[in-house]
C-alpha positions in Angstrom: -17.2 -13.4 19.1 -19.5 -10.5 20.1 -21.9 -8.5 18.3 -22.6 -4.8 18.9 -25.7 -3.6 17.3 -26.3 0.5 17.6 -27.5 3.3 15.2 -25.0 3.3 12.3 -22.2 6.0 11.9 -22.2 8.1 8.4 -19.5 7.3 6.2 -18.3 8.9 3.4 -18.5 7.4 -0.3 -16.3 5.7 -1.9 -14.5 8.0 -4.0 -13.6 10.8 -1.7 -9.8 11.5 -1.9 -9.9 15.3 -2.7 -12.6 16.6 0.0 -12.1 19.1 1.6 -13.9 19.5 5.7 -17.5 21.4 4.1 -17.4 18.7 1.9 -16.7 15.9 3.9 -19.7 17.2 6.4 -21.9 17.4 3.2 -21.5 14.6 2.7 -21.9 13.0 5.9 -25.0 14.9 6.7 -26.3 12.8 3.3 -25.2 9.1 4.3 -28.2 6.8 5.0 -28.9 6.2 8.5 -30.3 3.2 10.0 -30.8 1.3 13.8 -31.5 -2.4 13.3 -32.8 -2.6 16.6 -35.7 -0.7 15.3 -36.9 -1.9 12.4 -40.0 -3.8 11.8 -39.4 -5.3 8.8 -37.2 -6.3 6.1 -38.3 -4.0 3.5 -37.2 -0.6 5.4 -33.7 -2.7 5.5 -33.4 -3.4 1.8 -34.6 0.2 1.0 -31.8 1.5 3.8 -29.3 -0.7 1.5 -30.5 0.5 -1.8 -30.1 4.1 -0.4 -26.8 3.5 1.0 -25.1 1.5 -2.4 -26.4 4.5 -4.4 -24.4 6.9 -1.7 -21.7 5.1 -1.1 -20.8 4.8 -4.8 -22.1 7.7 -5.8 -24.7 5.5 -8.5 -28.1 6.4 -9.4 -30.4 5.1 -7.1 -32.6 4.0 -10.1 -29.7 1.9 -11.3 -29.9 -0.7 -8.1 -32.5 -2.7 -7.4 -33.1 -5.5 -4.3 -32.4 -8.0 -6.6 -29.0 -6.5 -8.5 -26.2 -9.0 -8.2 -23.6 -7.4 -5.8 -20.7 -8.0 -8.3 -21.9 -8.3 -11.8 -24.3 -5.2 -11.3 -23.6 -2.8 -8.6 -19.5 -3.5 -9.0 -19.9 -3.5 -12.5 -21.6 0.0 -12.6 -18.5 1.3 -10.1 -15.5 -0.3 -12.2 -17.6 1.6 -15.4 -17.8 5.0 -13.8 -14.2 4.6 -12.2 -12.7 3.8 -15.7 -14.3 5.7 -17.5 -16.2 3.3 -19.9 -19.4 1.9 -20.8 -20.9 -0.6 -18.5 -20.5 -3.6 -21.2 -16.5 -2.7 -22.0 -16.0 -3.4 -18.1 -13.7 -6.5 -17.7 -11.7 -8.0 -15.1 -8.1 -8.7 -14.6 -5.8 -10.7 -12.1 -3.8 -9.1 -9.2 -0.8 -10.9 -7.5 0.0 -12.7 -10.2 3.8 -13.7 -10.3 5.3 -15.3 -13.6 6.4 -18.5 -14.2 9.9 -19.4 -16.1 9.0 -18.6 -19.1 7.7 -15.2 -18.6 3.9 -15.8 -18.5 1.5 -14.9 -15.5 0.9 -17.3 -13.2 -1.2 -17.5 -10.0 -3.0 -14.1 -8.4 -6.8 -13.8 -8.1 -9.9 -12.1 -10.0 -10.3 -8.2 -9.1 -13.9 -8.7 -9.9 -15.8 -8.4 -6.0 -12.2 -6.1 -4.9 -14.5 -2.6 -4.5 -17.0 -4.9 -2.6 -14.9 -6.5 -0.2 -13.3 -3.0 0.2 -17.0 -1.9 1.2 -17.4 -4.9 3.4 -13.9 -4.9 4.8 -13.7 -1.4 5.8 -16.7 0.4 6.1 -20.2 -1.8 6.2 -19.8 -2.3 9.7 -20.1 1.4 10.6 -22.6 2.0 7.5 -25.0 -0.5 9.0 -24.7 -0.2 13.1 -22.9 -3.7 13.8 -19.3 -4.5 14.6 -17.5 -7.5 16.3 -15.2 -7.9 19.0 -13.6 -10.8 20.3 -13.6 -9.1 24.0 -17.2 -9.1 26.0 -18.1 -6.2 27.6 -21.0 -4.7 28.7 -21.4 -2.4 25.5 -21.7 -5.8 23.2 -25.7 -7.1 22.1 -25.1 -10.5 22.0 -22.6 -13.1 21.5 -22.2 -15.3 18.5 -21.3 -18.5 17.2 -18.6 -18.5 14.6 -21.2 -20.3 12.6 -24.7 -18.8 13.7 -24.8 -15.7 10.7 -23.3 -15.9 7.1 -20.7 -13.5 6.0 -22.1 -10.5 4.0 -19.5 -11.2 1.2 -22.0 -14.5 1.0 -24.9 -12.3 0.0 -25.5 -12.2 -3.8 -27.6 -9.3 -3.6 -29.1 -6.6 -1.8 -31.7 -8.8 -0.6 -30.3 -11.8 0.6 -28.0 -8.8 2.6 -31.3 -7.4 3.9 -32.2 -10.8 5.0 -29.3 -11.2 7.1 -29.0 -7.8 8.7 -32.8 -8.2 9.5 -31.8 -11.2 11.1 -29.4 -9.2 13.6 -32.7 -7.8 15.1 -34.4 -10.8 16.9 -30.8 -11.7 18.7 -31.1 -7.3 20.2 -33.2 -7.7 23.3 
Protein backbone atom coordinates (compact mmCIF):
# COMPACT_ATOMS: atom_id res chain seq x y z
CA UNK A 1 0.00 0.00 0.00
CA UNK A 2 1.10 3.56 -0.55
CA UNK A 3 0.70 6.61 1.30
CA UNK A 4 0.18 10.15 -0.06
CA UNK A 5 0.69 12.81 2.36
CA UNK A 6 -0.25 16.59 1.00
CA UNK A 7 -2.10 19.68 2.43
CA UNK A 8 -5.61 18.55 3.15
CA UNK A 9 -8.67 19.34 0.99
CA UNK A 10 -11.76 21.27 2.83
CA UNK A 11 -14.77 19.25 3.32
CA UNK A 12 -18.00 20.11 4.18
CA UNK A 13 -19.64 19.05 7.62
CA UNK A 14 -21.60 16.47 8.27
CA UNK A 15 -24.93 17.60 7.98
CA UNK A 16 -25.15 19.42 4.73
CA UNK A 17 -27.96 17.98 2.55
CA UNK A 18 -29.84 21.38 1.84
CA UNK A 19 -26.83 23.75 0.74
CA UNK A 20 -27.07 25.59 -1.61
CA UNK A 21 -23.29 26.66 -3.87
CA UNK A 22 -22.74 30.30 -1.41
CA UNK A 23 -23.25 27.99 1.19
CA UNK A 24 -21.32 25.20 0.33
CA UNK A 25 -18.23 27.77 -0.43
CA UNK A 26 -18.90 29.17 3.10
CA UNK A 27 -18.45 26.58 4.32
CA UNK A 28 -15.50 25.32 2.73
CA UNK A 29 -13.66 28.55 3.18
CA UNK A 30 -14.28 27.60 7.20
CA UNK A 31 -12.94 23.82 7.17
CA UNK A 32 -9.62 23.45 9.17
CA UNK A 33 -6.60 23.13 7.12
CA UNK A 34 -3.57 21.30 7.84
CA UNK A 35 -0.10 19.81 5.90
CA UNK A 36 1.46 17.03 8.10
CA UNK A 37 4.51 17.45 6.36
CA UNK A 38 4.86 20.61 8.23
CA UNK A 39 4.12 20.31 11.55
CA UNK A 40 6.47 20.37 14.32
CA UNK A 41 4.72 18.86 16.90
CA UNK A 42 1.90 16.95 18.07
CA UNK A 43 0.02 19.60 19.78
CA UNK A 44 -0.78 21.84 16.48
CA UNK A 45 -2.22 18.20 15.28
CA UNK A 46 -4.52 17.60 18.19
CA UNK A 47 -5.63 21.36 18.08
CA UNK A 48 -6.06 20.88 13.97
CA UNK A 49 -8.41 17.72 15.17
CA UNK A 50 -10.23 19.51 17.83
CA UNK A 51 -10.94 22.36 15.23
CA UNK A 52 -11.94 20.06 12.56
CA UNK A 53 -14.52 17.55 15.01
CA UNK A 54 -16.12 20.89 16.08
CA UNK A 55 -16.56 21.80 12.07
CA UNK A 56 -17.26 18.80 10.78
CA UNK A 57 -20.16 18.25 13.20
CA UNK A 58 -21.06 21.41 13.62
CA UNK A 59 -20.30 21.03 17.86
CA UNK A 60 -19.00 23.57 20.10
CA UNK A 61 -15.52 23.58 20.07
CA UNK A 62 -15.65 23.96 23.97
CA UNK A 63 -17.50 20.63 24.04
CA UNK A 64 -14.30 18.45 22.65
CA UNK A 65 -11.43 18.06 24.37
CA UNK A 66 -7.94 15.88 23.32
CA UNK A 67 -8.93 13.46 25.64
CA UNK A 68 -12.96 13.05 24.63
CA UNK A 69 -13.70 9.43 23.80
CA UNK A 70 -14.44 9.37 19.97
CA UNK A 71 -17.76 7.40 20.46
CA UNK A 72 -19.13 7.88 23.93
CA UNK A 73 -18.39 11.76 23.77
CA UNK A 74 -17.99 13.29 20.39
CA UNK A 75 -20.69 10.63 18.75
CA UNK A 76 -22.68 10.98 21.56
CA UNK A 77 -23.01 14.83 21.31
CA UNK A 78 -23.88 14.23 17.26
CA UNK A 79 -26.58 11.38 17.77
CA UNK A 80 -27.99 14.17 20.65
CA UNK A 81 -28.12 17.11 18.33
CA UNK A 82 -29.30 14.85 15.29
CA UNK A 83 -32.29 13.52 17.30
CA UNK A 84 -33.11 16.06 18.84
CA UNK A 85 -32.58 15.10 22.63
CA UNK A 86 -30.56 15.61 25.59
CA UNK A 87 -27.10 14.14 25.55
CA UNK A 88 -27.99 11.47 28.46
CA UNK A 89 -31.48 10.21 26.61
CA UNK A 90 -29.02 9.22 23.65
CA UNK A 91 -29.06 5.36 23.28
CA UNK A 92 -28.13 2.94 20.70
CA UNK A 93 -29.89 0.40 18.64
CA UNK A 94 -28.98 -2.60 16.21
CA UNK A 95 -29.01 -2.37 12.38
CA UNK A 96 -29.11 -5.57 10.11
CA UNK A 97 -30.78 -7.37 12.37
CA UNK A 98 -32.99 -10.20 10.76
CA UNK A 99 -35.51 -12.28 13.00
CA UNK A 100 -35.41 -15.52 14.03
CA UNK A 101 -38.60 -18.08 13.94
CA UNK A 102 -40.31 -16.84 16.38
CA UNK A 103 -40.38 -13.22 15.41
CA UNK A 104 -37.60 -11.77 17.62
CA UNK A 105 -34.39 -9.85 16.42
CA UNK A 106 -31.60 -11.62 15.87
CA UNK A 107 -28.03 -10.86 14.73
CA UNK A 108 -27.08 -7.09 13.24
CA UNK A 109 -24.54 -4.87 14.97
CA UNK A 110 -24.39 -1.71 17.39
CA UNK A 111 -25.00 1.79 15.50
CA UNK A 112 -22.97 3.31 18.23
CA UNK A 113 -19.29 4.42 16.21
CA UNK A 114 -21.73 4.41 12.62
CA UNK A 115 -21.26 8.58 12.30
CA UNK A 116 -17.60 7.85 13.08
CA UNK A 117 -16.83 5.35 10.72
CA UNK A 118 -18.80 7.45 8.25
CA UNK A 119 -16.21 10.32 9.07
CA UNK A 120 -13.39 7.86 8.78
CA UNK A 121 -14.74 6.02 5.81
CA UNK A 122 -15.51 8.85 3.62
CA UNK A 123 -14.03 11.90 4.41
CA UNK A 124 -10.87 11.91 7.10
CA UNK A 125 -8.58 11.07 4.37
CA UNK A 126 -9.21 14.40 2.52
CA UNK A 127 -9.84 16.30 5.96
CA UNK A 128 -6.34 15.43 7.07
CA UNK A 129 -3.95 15.35 3.68
CA UNK A 130 -3.39 11.39 3.57
CA UNK A 131 -4.88 8.83 1.20
CA UNK A 132 -3.90 5.25 0.06
CA UNK A 133 -3.41 3.65 -3.07
CA UNK A 134 -2.52 0.18 -3.88
CA UNK A 135 -0.71 1.54 -7.24
CA UNK A 136 2.94 3.35 -6.76
CA UNK A 137 3.49 6.23 -8.63
CA UNK A 138 5.52 8.99 -8.41
CA UNK A 139 2.81 11.29 -6.65
CA UNK A 140 2.79 8.61 -3.43
CA UNK A 141 5.18 9.69 0.02
CA UNK A 142 5.97 6.52 1.07
CA UNK A 143 4.98 2.97 0.97
CA UNK A 144 3.55 0.97 3.87
CA UNK A 145 3.32 -2.15 5.57
CA UNK A 146 -0.13 -3.52 6.00
CA UNK A 147 0.93 -3.55 9.66
CA UNK A 148 3.35 -0.51 10.11
CA UNK A 149 0.27 2.30 11.26
CA UNK A 150 -2.97 1.53 13.30
CA UNK A 151 -6.28 2.14 11.79
CA UNK A 152 -7.80 5.51 12.94
CA UNK A 153 -11.12 3.73 13.93
CA UNK A 154 -8.39 2.22 16.63
CA UNK A 155 -7.93 5.65 18.10
CA UNK A 156 -10.05 6.15 21.28
CA UNK A 157 -9.66 9.77 21.23
CA UNK A 158 -8.51 12.78 19.75
CA UNK A 159 -5.24 12.18 21.04
CA UNK A 160 -4.24 8.91 20.46
CA UNK A 161 -5.53 10.09 16.59
CA UNK A 162 -2.99 13.01 16.94
CA UNK A 163 -0.41 10.55 17.80
CA UNK A 164 -0.84 8.63 14.82
CA UNK A 165 -1.25 11.28 12.20
CA UNK A 166 1.91 12.93 13.83
CA UNK A 167 3.49 9.82 13.11
CA UNK A 168 2.79 10.17 9.23
CA UNK A 169 5.41 13.02 9.38
CA UNK A 170 8.85 11.32 10.04
CA UNK A 171 7.98 8.55 7.00
CA UNK A 172 7.49 12.40 4.52
CA UNK A 173 11.12 13.02 3.42
Amino acid sequence: MYIKVQRSTPILPFDHDDLNEQQESEFLEKCPIIDLRLVSDQSEVETFLIDLFAYYFQLPKANISADADLLDNIERQVWAKELDVPYDDVTYGRIFCGKNEHGELVGGMSDKGIIMATLFMFDFGDAVGINTSDVSNDDNTFDVGADDFANYSDCANIKELSQLLFSVKSYCV
